[in-house]
Each structure stands twice: as structure tokens, then as C-alpha cells.
N, C-alpha and C positions, 0 to 999 in steps of 0.2 A: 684425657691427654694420651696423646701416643706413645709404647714403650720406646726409649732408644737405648740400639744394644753396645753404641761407643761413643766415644765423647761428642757433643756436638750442641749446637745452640739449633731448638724449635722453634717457628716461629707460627701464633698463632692467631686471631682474632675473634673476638665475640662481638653479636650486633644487640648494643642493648639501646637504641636507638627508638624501638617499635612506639608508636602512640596510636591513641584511638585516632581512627581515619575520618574524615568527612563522607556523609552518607549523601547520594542524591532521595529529594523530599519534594520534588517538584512535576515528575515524570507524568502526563497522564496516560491513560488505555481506555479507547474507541472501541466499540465496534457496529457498524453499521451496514447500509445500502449507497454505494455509488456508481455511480456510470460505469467507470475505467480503472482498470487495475488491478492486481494482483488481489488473489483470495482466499483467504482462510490462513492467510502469512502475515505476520505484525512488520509494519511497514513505518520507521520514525520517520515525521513530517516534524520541520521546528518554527514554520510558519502558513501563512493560507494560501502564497505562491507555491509554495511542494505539493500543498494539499491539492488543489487543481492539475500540478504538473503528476502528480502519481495517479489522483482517483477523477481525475474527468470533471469538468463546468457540471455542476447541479441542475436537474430538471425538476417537475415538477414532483416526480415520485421521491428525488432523493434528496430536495433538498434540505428538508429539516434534519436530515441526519449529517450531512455536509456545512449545515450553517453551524449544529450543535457543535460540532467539532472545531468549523472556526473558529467559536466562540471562544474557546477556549485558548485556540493560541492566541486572541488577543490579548491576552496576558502576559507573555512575553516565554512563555516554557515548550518545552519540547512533547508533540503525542503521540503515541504509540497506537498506530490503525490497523484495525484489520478490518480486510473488507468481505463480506458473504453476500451470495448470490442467490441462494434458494436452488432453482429447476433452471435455472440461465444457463445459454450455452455459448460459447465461441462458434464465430461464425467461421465457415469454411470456404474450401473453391467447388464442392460436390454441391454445396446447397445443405449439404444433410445435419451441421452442426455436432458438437463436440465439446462436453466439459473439459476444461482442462485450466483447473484454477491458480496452478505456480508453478514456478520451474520445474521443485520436486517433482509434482504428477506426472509432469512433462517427460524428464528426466527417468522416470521410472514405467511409464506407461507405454510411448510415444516417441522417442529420441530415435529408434531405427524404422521408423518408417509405420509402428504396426496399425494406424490409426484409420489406415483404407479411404481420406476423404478427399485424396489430391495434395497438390502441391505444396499449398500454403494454408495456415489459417488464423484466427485475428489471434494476436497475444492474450486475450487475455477476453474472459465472458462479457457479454453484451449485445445487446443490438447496435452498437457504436462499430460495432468492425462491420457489419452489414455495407458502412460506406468505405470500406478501403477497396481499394486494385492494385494489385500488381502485374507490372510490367519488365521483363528481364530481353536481354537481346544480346548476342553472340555476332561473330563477324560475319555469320550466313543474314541474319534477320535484323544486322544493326543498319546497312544503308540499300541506295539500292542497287540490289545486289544479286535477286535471283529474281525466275520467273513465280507471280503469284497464282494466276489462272489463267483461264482460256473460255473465249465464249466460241461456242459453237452455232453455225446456224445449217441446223438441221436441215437436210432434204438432199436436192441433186434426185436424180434417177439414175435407172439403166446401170447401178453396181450390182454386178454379180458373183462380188468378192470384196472383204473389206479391201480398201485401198491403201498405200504405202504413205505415212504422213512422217514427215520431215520436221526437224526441226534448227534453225542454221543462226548463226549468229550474223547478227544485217552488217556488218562489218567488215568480217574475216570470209564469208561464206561457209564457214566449216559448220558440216552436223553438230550440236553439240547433244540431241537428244531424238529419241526414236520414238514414236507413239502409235499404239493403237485406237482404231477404230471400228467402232459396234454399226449394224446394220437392224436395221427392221424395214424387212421386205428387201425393196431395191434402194433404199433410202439411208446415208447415213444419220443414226441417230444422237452417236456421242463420241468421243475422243478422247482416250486417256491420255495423258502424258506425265511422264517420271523428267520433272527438269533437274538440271542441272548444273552445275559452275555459278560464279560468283565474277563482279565485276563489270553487268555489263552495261554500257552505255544507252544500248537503246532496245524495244522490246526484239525476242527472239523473231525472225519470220518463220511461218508454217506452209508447208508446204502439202496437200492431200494430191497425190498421184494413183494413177493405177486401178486394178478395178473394173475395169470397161465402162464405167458410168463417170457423171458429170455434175457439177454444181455445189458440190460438199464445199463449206470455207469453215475456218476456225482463224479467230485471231491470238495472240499472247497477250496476256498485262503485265507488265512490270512492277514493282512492289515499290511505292516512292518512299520505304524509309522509317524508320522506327520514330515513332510517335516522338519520344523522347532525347532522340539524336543530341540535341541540342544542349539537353542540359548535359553532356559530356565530351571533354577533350576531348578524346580518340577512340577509335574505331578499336575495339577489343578484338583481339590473333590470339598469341597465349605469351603466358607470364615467360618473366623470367625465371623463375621457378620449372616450370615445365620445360622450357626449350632444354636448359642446362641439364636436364634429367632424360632429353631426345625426345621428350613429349609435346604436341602443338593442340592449338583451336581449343584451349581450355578455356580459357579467358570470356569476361562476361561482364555488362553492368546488370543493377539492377533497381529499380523505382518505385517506393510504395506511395500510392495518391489517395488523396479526399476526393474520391470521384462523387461521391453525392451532396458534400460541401454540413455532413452532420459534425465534424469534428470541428472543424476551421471555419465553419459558416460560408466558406467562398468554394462553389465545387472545381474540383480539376488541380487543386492547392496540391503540390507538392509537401509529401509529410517527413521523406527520408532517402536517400539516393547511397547507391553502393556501387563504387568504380573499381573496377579491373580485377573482381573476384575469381576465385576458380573453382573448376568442376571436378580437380583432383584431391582426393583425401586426404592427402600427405603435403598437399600446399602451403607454404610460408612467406609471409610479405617480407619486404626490408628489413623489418622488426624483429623477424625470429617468432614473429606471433601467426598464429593458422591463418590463411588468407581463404579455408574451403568457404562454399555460399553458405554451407550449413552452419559449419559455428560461424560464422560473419553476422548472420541472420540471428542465430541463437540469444548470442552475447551483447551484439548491438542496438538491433531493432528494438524501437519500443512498442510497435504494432501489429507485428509477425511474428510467427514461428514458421518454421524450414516442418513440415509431413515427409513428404516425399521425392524421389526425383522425376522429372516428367516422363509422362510414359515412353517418349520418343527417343528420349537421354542418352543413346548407348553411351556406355562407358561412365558416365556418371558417378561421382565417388567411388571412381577407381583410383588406386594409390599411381603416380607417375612412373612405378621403375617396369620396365617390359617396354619403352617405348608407344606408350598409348595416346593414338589418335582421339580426342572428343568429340562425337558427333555432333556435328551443330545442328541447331532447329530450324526450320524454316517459318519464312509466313505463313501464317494458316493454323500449326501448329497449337492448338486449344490449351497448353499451359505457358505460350508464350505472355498472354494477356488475361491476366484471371481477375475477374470481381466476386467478393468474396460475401457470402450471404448463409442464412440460415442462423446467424448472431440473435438470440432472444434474451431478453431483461426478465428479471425475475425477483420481486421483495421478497427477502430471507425468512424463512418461519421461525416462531419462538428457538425453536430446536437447533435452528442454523446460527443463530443468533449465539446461543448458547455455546453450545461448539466453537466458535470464534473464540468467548471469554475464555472457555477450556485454554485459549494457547498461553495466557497466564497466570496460570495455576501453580507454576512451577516458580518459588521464587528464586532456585538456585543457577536459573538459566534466564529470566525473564527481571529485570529491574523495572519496578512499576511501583506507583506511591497513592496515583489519587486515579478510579475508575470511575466512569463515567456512564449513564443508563440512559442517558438520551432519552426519547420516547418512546423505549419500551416498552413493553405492555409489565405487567406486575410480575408476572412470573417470571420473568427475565432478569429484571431488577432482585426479587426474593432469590434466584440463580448465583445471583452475582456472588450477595452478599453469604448465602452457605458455602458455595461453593470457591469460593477464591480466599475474599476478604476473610473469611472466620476460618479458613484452611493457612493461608500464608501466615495473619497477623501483623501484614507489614505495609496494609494498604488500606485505602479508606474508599467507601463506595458514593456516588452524589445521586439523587435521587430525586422527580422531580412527579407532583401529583401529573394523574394520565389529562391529556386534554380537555376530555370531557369534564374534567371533575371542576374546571378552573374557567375555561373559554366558553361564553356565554354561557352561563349556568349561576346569571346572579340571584346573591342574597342566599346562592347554598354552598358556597364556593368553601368553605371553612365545614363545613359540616360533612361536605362528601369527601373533601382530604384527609380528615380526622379518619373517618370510614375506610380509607383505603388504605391507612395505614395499619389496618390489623391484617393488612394482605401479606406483610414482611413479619423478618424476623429482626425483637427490636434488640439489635446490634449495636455496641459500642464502636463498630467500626463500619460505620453509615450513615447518612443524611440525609434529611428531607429538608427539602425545601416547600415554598407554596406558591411557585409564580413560573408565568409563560410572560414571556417579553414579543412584543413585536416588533421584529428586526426586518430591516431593509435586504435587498435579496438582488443585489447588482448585476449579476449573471442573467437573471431574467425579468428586471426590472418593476417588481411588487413587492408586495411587503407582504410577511409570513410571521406566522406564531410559532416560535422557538420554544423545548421547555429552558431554565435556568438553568438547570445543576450543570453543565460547562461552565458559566459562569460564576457558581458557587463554587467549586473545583478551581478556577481561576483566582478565586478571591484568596486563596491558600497560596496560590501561586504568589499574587502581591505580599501575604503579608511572610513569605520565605524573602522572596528580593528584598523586601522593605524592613524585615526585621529578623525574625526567626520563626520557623517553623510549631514553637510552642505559644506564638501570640494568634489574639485571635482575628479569624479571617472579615469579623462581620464588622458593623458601623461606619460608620464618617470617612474613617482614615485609609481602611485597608479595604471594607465593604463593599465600596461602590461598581453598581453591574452597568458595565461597559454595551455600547451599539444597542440601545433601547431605544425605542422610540417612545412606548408606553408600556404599561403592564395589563395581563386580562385581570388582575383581581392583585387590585392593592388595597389591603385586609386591612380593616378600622381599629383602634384602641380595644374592642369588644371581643371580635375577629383574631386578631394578635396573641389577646387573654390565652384564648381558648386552643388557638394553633401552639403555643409554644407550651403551656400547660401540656400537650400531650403529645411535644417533642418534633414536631416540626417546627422550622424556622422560618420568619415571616420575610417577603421583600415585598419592601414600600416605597412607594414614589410620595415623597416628602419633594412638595415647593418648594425650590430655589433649593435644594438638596442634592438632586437626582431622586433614583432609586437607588436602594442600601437593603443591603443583606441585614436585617435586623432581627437575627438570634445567631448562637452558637451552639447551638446544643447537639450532640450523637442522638441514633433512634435508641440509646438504651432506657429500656422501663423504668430501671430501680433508681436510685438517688445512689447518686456516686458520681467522686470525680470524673469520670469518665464519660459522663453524661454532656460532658463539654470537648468542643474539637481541640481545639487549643490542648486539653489534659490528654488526650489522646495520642495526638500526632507527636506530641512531646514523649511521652515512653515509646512508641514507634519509634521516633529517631533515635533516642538514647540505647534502645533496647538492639537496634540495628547496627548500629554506630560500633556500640561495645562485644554484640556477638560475632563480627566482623573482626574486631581485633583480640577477641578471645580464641579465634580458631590457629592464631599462634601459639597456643597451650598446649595444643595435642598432641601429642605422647612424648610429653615432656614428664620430669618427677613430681609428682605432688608431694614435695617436702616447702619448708619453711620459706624457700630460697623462691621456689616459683611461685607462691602464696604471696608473697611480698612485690614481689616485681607484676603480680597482676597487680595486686595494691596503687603502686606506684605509676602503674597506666592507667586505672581506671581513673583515680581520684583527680589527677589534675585536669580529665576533659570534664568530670562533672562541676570541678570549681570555676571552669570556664561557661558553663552552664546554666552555673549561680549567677556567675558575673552577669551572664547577660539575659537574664533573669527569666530563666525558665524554672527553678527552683528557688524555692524557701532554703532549705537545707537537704544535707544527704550524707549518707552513712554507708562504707563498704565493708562489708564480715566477709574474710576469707582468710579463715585461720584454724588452728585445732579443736575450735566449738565446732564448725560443720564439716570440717575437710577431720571428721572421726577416721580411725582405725579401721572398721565398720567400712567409710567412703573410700578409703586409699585400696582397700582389698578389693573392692568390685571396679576397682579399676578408674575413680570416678573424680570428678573436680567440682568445689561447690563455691557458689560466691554470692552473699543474699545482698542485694543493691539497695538500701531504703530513699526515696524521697519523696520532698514535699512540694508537691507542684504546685505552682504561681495560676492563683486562679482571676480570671478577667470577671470586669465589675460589669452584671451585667443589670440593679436596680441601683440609681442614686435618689439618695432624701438629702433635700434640700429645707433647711427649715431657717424662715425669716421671721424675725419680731421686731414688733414695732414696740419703741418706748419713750415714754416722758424725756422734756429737753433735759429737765435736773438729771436724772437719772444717772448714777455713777456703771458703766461697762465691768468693772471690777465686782461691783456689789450685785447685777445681774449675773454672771458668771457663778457668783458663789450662793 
């Protein structure tokens, strides 16, 4: 309380309001190979619409990692993607190619120009930008509007001197352009000309005089117009922005197309259109927001990045104040129309793979509940679970045998998963599964072998919506694996024995059943609660839930006062916990037995949490007897 040094009334408040918080337990983390988008950056997707609209339609290289994913959000929860490329590059307008996996790289590599490869290049790695173009056009090159070339026909004789070529508007009669012309021999053999002006109606006439020789003609062509006119109101001069600054001829649209029809299936599809941008740095639309091509392009585009400005650009990302004219381009002009190539696909190696997981490792930036290892190879999956899963403590890994061990490989299908399970580390916070499902593949119309663990991951997710996060995911109710058609190895009575005896979980296609997740168990070795998902995920949330709401402790007093008031927060979410039956019972110590004299001096708070987790039935005995009609129920009972 504050001193007061005269009379007066304080007025003060305390929040003793704080309760344990809800934890999110549903979150999954991807990582994979896809077509399109953004790479080595976690990217939430909360259904299979985002997923095609962020990482590109699956082909044949990437689909199993794209279905995997799916799969999962058919379960109804939010996933956490990152996507790696391996040796992939972004395609360019040079042809030469360029990694450049997310903004950041961008942003720190790349944003001033230093990338040397031309104008433009695709957003993001792939061979998928291979088919973009872009098209940009200024008031010189948007109609018609200047001369484009001139054909010459060589010859005439008897010049003894280049001759005087004209050039006049068929209108007005006025010069509007002077040209030279080359001789070999007595012969003219070519004609430069530097045109000029804009506006004109029909092509310029040429005029070759002079010379003492005879026969030389050269004709003009007029340039009928920007390709894309059309798909634009009006003819871009300069902004409002620039005039009001005394600056013109900023002004510019700009077009990016599916010129080879890989993105859209239809070539020549318009992918993204930019009207009335400019070419001054300091430019601002109606909005107060940058109207420059560069951040326009940056922040908007989903299929471009802004490199450079064209070599011809004078004044180009100059700021408006000095009254700056902006050279316009002409037709002809080689960054007026750019098709952008040198895009190459590349499947990520273990290591890339890896690196990706790295980006959730961190759980104090990263909220992540259930990962996912796709068809990984082992060492990826063994990756996951040292490196995340048993660093965090607050996430559970799903795990699925490699293909080989499952998809045609009958009658050893239980025998080589057992096998490969000495390939991990056997973690209480990990799963095996033992089934590849054959999922339908709409995008390009077959059917493919998926592993599960999306699905066993998802199973988690049902029994969070449907119950709580401490029931278990597997059986009838919560179990059932979604977009099957069939399974490669749905494991016998014998098969099951033996899979779940050494802690992988079996999925079985049971007649008039479906298929069903049918085990729960963690890869841990020893016998222990923990050996079950249910006992797991149940301290995960509790253990997250309350270290969460214990971080309002910190460097508060460890006297009786705040001992009690953790008391008082902890216990009523655990009795909520009871109630909904994730515990037997539970016990909270946080008093002068562990919060010693000893604990207070090292500065420390100690709080020992005991409970008894609610464990799922995972063998029932059923036992029937038959008896005589006499027979009293009473007297057999006893």
C-alpha cells in the first residue's frame, strides 16, 4: 500500500479473479512436399480449401504428403504446415532461377533489387511459376500509341552518301522523327529510327531522300495495343498522387497470367490484375496505403515478387518530390512482357524435412499439440519424437509403419512393423500405428495409399470435440478412420496379439463397422500409465493448463498467502476434471512441507500435484452360464 503523507481516502484494487485457463489440445504440425507456397514458414490451414488455396492441387510427387494432411483436417481441427523444397528454385524472368522460400529470405536477401535476375519472379519455389507471365503497360505501351518497327527493303543504287530519312505524321505533315541510314556499297542496307510521340492515329510516313541514289523504301508499323487493354478501365498518365507532387507518366497497370494453363488448367487464365499503380517510391492510393508497384506486388500478389526495376525504367522508384518525369516503356521493350522460367520441384531430404520440425521446437512461440510424420522415412519420425516431442513435453508424435513394411508385403505385415519399431525411441509421447488406408485422390482422379497417423492424430481430435482430451481416441465411438476405402493390412486376432503386445496400435476394417483405430497405447516400453494415449494427453493438458496459470506466481511472495491462493486455483479445475472424468482422485501439496525455508531462500515455489488417472477398458470378460430351470439366481450367486 502506498504511504499517504495527509489525510485522504486511497483507492485500490486487487484481481483475485485468475483461474486455470483452457489449453488448446487439438492443434496438429505438418510437414511436407507441396507444389505451392511458402517454405520452411508454419503456415495454419483449418480446412482442405486453405490447403490447396496456400500449397497448390497435389500431383503425383506430392500427393501423399498433401492427402496426409488432408486427412487430417477431416476431423474438424486446425494444422500447422510447413512446407520444404529440398534444391527447388523460384522461377525467374533471366531463366537462371532463385531460392527464395518466404518473405523473411526475401525481405533480408532480395527486397533491394540484389538478386540480378530481372524484373520479376514466382512467389514462391516450384516449377509451377514456370507457367506465369507477366504483363505491365504505361500510357507509352498501353494503346496505340507509338511506332513499333520498320521494315526495310533493302537495295536502290547509285547512293553515294547515306540519304536523309524522314519521318512525318500522315496527318499533320510534321517531322516527328529523324533516322539514319546504313549503306553497303551503293545500297541501302538498314535504317535506324528513334520514334517518338504518342497518340497517333495512323502509322507514321517515311520518307528516304538524298544521296544521289534511288530505290531505298522503308515502311512504319504501328503497335495495335496492349495485349491486355481490355481487361482495364482507363488508359494509365499519372496518379493523383504524383500530379499533386508536379510529377506525371507514373502511373501503370499490371497482369499476372497462366500462360501455360499448369496452375488453372486453362492457358492464357488471368491469375491477378493491378490497376493504376506507380513507379514512384513515396506513392500513396486513396487509402493512405503505398500505391509503389513494388510493395503493391510484395503484399498482394500471391504469385510474384517485385526483383528489380526494368532496365529501361529511368526514374523508377524515385521518390515524387523534384518534379520527376517517369520514363515510359515502349513496345519492344523486353520487361514490358516477361514469361518467367527456370521454376524446378525438388522432394525435400530427411534433413530438409527435419529442419522444418525444428520450427516447432520452441513451445513458447509455437502452440502445437499432436505432430504428424506422414511418410516419413524413420529417421524423421525417430527426429520428431527426440527432438520436439521429448524437448517440449507438450505434444504427442503419430506414427505410421513405412510403406514397404505394410503395402503388399503380405503375411509379414506384423512382423516387419514390430521390426521397425526398434528404429524409434520408445516414448510415452508417440504412436504407432499399423495401417495405410487407400484414399481416393480427387485432384487427379486415382486412388493412393495414404499412411494413417493423420488419421490416428485426428482420432484425438474427435474424442477432444466429443469428450475430452483424456478419453480415448480409439474404438467404435471416437476411433473410426475417416475417407477409406480399404486398408493394405487389416491385422487378424493373431496379428493384433502381437502388434499391440509390443505397443503399436492395430487398425481394422471390421464388417458393417468400418475401419477403427483398435489400440491406445504410447510407444512407451515399460508398463505404466503412460503407456496409454488417453493417460498421456491427460497430464499434457493438465500439466499445461496449470503451468500456464502458475506463471502468475512469479515474483510474487512465497508466504502462506500465495500458497493458498495457488491452492485455491488449482484445485477447483482439477475437481472439474474429476467431474468429467479424467481422474479417480487428486491431491494438491503446496505448503510449509515443500515450500521449506531451504525453498524460500533459493528464491523458489514448489507445488507436488498427485493424481489418479481414469484408465479406458481396453480387455472385457464376459462370462455366461447356463443353468437348470429349478435352479434358484440367489443360490447360484452365493
Amino acid at each position: 500500500m502506498a504511504f499517504q503523507l495527509s489525510p485522504g481516502v486511497l483507492v485500490q484494487e486487487q484481481d483475485a479473479s485468475n483461474v486455470v485457463p483452457a489449453v488448446a489440445t487439438t492443434i496438429g504440425g505438418f510437414v511436407g512436399d507441396f507444389n505451392w507456397g511458402p517454405a520452411r514458414e508454419i503456415v495454419t490451414v483449418e480446412n482442405e480449401n486453405q490447403l490447396v488455396a496456400r500449397f497448390g492441387k497435389p500431383n503425383d510427387t506430392t500427393a501423399q504428403d498433401f492427402m496426409t494432411a488432408s486427412s487430417f483436417l477431416a476431423y474438424g481441427s486446425a494444422l500447422k504446415v510447413v512446407r520444404e523444397v529440398g534444391t527447388g528454385v523460384n522461377a525467374t524472368a533471366d531463366g537462371t532461377g532463385l531460392l527464395i522460400r518466404n518473405d523473411d529470405e526475401y525481405e533480408a536477401s532480395y527486397i533491394n533489387g540484389q538478386g540480378s535476375v530481372g524484373v520479376w519472379a514466382g512467389r514462391f519455389a516450384g516449377a509451377l511459376g514456370n507457367s506465369l507471365k507477366v504483363s505491365m503497360a504505361d500510357l507509352t505501351s498501353y494503346g496505340t500509341t507509338s511506332v513499333a518497327s520498320i521494315a526495310v527493303t533493302a537495295g536502290g543504287s547509285g547512293y553515294t552518301s547515306a540519304p536523309t530519312v524522314t519521318v512525318a505524321d500522315p496527318n499533320t505533315g510534321s517531322v516527328v522523327a529523324l533516322a539514319t541510314a546504313t549503306l553497303t556499297g551503293d545500297a541501302v542496307s538498314a535504317i535506324t529510327v528513334t520514334f517518338g510521340g504518342i497518340g497517333y492515329t495512323a502509322a507514321p510516313t517515311i520518307t528516304i531522300s538524298g544521296g544521289e541514289g534511288s530505290g531505298a523504301t522503308a515502311t512504319a508499323t504501328l503497335t495495335t495495343g496492349w495485349t491486355y487493354a481490355s481487361q482495364f478501365d482507363y488508359t494509365p498518365v499519372s496518379t493523383t498522387f504524383a500530379t499533386n507532387n508536379g510529377s506525371d507518366l507514373d502511373e501503370m497497370h499490371i497482369i499476372v497470367i497462366d500462360e501455360d494453363g499448369a496452375i488453372t488448367g486453362q492457358a492464357g487464365t488471368i491469375l491477378e490484375k493491378f490497376a493504376g499503380v506507380s513507379k514512384a517510391s513515396d506513392a500513396k492510393d486513396d487509402t493512405n496505403q503505398s500505391n509503389y508497384y513494388k510493395d503493391v506486388i510484395n503484399t498482394r500478389s500471391k504469385w510474384i515478387r517485385w526483383m528489380d526495376h526494368p532496365s529501361n525504367g529511368s526514374n523508377w522508384g524515385t521518390a515524387t518530390t523534384g518534379a520527376v518525369d517517369y520514363i515510359c516503356l515502349v513496345e519492344g521493350d523486353g520487361d514490358l512482357n516477361v514469361s518467367l522460367s527456370g521454376g524446378v520441384d525438388s522432394s525435400p531430404a530427411d534433413s530438409d524435412l527435419q529442419s522444418g520440425y525444428d520450427l516447432f521446437a520452441n513451445d513458447e512461440l509455437v502452440d502445437v499439440n499432436l505432430l504428424i510424420a506422414g511418410g516419413h522415412s524413420a529417421t524423421v519420425g525417430d527426429y520428431i519424437i527426440d527432438n520436439i516431442a521429448e524437448i517440449r513435453k507438450d505434444c504427442m508424435v503419430f506414427i505410421s509403419p513405412q510403406k514397404a513394411s505394410v503395402v503388399n508385403n503380405s503375411g509379414s505385415e506384423a512382423t516387419a512393423a514390430v521390426t521397425e519399431l526398434a528404429s524409434y525411441t520408445r516414448s510415452s509421447y508417440a504412436v504407432m500405428d499399423s495401417g495405410w488406408k487407400y484414399m481416393y485422390d480427387k485432384y487427379n482422379d486415382k486412388y493412393r495409399w495414404i499412411p494413417c497417423n493423420g488419421d490416428v492424430a485426428g482420432c484425438c481430435v474427435v474424442a477432444d470435440l466429443s469428450a475430452d482430451p483424456w478419453f480415448s481416441p480409439a474404438g467404435y465411438a471416437r476411433g473410426v478412420i475417416k475417407n477409406a476405402a480399404k486398408l493394405a493390412y487389416s491385422p487378424n486376432k493373431a496379428d493384433r496379439d502381437t502388434l499391440y503386445k509390443a505397443g503399436i496400435n492395430p487398425i481394422v476394417g471390421f464388417p458393417g463397422n468400418g475401419i477403427v483405430l483398435f489400440g491406445d497405447k504410447t510407444m512407451l516400453a515399460k508398463a505404466s500409465a503412460f503407456n496409454r494415449i488417453n493417460v498421456r494427453r491427460l497430464f499434457i493438458t493438465v500439466e499445461k493448463a496449470i503451468a500456464t496459470a502458475a506463471k502468475f506466481q512469479l515474483f510474487e511472495f512465497n508466504d502462506s498467502f500465495t500458497r493458498a491462493q495457488f491452492r485455491s486455483l488449482v484445485s477447483p479445475f482439477l475437481r472439474d476434471v474429476q467431474g468429467r472424468r479424467g481422474v479417480y482422485d487428486f491431491r494438491v501439496v503446496c505448503d510449509e512441507t515443500n515450500n521449506t525455508p531451504e525453498v524460500i531462500d533459493q528464491n523458489q515455489f514448489r507445488a507436488d500435484i498427485y493424481l489418479k488417472p481414469a484408465k479406458s477398458i481396453n480387455f472385457i470378460t464376459l462370462t455366461f452360464v447356463a443353468t437348470r430351470t429349478g435352479i434358484s439366481f440367489e443360490e447360484l450367486g452365493a
